[in-house]
N, C-alpha and C positions, 0 to 999 in steps of 0.2 A: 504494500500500500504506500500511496507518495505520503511525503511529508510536507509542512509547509516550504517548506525551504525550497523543496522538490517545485511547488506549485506554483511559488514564487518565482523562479527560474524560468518558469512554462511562460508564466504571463508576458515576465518584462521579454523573453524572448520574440512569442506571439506579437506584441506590442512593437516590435521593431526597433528598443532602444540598443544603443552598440554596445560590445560587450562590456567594452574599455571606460563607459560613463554609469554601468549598470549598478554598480554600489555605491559612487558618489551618489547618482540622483534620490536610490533609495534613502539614503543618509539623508540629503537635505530634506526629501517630503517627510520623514518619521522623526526627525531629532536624534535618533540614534546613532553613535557616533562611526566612521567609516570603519575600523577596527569591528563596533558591534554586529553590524551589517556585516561583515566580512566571516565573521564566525557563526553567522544563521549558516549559509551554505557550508563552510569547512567541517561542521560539525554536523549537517545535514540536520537541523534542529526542527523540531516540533512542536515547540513551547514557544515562538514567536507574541509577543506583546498580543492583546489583543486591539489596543489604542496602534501601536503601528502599523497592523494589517486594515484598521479601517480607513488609515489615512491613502493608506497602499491602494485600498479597493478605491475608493472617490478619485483620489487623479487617473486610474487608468480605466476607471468607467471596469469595475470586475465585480463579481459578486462577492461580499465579504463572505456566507456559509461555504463560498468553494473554497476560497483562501483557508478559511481555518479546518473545515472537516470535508473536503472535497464534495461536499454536496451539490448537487444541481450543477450546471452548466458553470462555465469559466464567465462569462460576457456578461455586460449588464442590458438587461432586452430594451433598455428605453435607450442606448445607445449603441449598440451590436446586433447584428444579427449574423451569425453562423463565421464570430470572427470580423467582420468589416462592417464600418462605420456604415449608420445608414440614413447619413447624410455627408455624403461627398463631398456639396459644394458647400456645407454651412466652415462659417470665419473659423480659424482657429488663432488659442493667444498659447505665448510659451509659461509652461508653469514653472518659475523661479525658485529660488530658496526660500524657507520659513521666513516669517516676519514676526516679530515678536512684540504679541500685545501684553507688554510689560515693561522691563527694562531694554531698550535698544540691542538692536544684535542685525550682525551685517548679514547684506543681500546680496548675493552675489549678479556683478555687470547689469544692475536694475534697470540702464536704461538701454541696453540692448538686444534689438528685436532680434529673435533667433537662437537666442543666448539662454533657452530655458531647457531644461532637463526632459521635460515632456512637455504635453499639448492638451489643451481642454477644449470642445466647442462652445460657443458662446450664444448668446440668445438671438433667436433672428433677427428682430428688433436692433438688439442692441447694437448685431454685429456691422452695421450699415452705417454706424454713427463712430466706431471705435478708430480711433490712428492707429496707425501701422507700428506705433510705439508701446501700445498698450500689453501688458502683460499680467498674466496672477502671481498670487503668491497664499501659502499655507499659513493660517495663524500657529500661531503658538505665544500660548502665557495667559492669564486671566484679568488684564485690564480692562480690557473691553468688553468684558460679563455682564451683564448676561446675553447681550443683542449680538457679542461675538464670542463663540467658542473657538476652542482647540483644535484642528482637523478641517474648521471652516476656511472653504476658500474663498478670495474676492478679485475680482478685476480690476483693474488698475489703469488708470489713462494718463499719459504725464500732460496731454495738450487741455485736460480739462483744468482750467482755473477756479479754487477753491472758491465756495462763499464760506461765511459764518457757520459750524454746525454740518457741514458737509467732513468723512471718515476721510483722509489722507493718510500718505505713506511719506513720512518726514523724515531727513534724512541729516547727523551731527556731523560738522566738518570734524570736530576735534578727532572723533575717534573712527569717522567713517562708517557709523550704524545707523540705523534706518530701525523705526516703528510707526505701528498704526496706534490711532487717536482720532481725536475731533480735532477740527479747525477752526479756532478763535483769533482772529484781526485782533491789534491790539495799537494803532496807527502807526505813529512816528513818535521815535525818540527826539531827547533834543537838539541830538545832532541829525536829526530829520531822517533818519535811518527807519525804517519796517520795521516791527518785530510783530512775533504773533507768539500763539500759544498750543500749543498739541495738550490736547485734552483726555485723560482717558474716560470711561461711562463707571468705572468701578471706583466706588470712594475709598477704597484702600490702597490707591496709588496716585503718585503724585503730578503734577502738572508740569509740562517741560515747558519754560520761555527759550525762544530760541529770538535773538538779540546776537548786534554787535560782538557782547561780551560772549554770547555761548551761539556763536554763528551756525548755518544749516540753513536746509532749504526745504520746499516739498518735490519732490520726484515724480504724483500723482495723485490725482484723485480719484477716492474708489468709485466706481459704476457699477460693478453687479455684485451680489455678497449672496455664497449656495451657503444656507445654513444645515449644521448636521444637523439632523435629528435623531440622530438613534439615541437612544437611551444608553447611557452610559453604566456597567454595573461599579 
């Protein structure tokens, strides 16, 4: 009987990623680190996270009960059928590294199209409206609780300009990290300089000014947010 590890293998194979990115990518969607990743297969393991196999199942469109107990079909039917996309022509954005709704933690090449691990489609609607810059990225951390969890993905467009209250992807010169938050204007200093404010929705973390003194930019504003819903045990 396969193992996860085994079926894991199967997917990112199916899915067409190369071999040579197949553990980074997995690393960046799950947080686990490339080392952990490296030892599911070496060890040919069973006992895979259950939090990293769902994050596994949602970017590549796979059914989590196959991932963990090979039940049912590999593919998810609202976006497979028998293996191939079944929508060809809809947009696709590149799915980036984790973004961290919490303390800051870097993204890898944010603002380059092309430059993502894998691929998600996007909504028909949306997709007609989106630049050619636009990418996802996986949350991770619990500042943005409860409207954003762990696992949740969101779209990202660097050409959309924030208003007040709109979720952005901000990004610290100092240390080169990047988080999601709210967007709070906060005008001109008085050396007539911007500054604003990244806001998180959870009151038990703190509010970044990002100023002259603690320089940064936004990189994006979100546009589309797939919430998980599964129930968490």
């Amino acid at each position: 009987m396969k193992t996860q590890a085994s079926r894991l293998q199967e997917l990112v194979n199916k899915r067409g990623v190369p071999a040579r990115e197949q553990k980074r990518n997995l690393a960046a969607i799950t947080s686990v680190s490339y080392e952990g990743v490296r030892q599911w297969f070496a060890k040919d393991m069973n006992t895979i996270s259950g939090a990293a196999l769902d994050k596994i199942a949602r970017v590549y469109h796979c059914r989590l009960e196959w991932l963990i107990s090979g039940t049912g079909e590999m593919d998810d039917g609202d976006k497979y059928t028998n293996g191939r996309e079944t929508r060809q022509s809809a947009r696709k954005v590149p799915v980036l590294s984790c973004v961290e709704a919490g303390d800051p933690k870097q993204i890898v090449d944010a603002y380059l199209a092309g430059a993502g691990m894998s691929e998600i489609s996007v909504d028909c609607e949306l997709e007609q409206e989106l630049s050619a810059e636009s990418f996802a990225l996986v949350i991770s951390g619990r500042s943005m609780a409860p409207e954003y969890v762990e696992g949740d993905i969101v779209v990202v467009d660097p050409s959309v300009k924030p208003r007040p209250g709109d979720v952005v992807v901000g990004l610290l010169s100092t240390d080169n990290k990047a988080t999601i938050k709210k967007y709070r204007s906060r005008g001109n200093d008085d050396d007539g300089h911007h500054f604003f404010e990244l806001v998180p929705i959870n009151p038990d973390y703190h509010t970044i000014t990002v100023s002259s003194a603690n320089p940064g930019h936004i990189i994006g504003t979100v546009v589309e947010h797939r919430r998980n819903l599964r129930r968490r045990r």
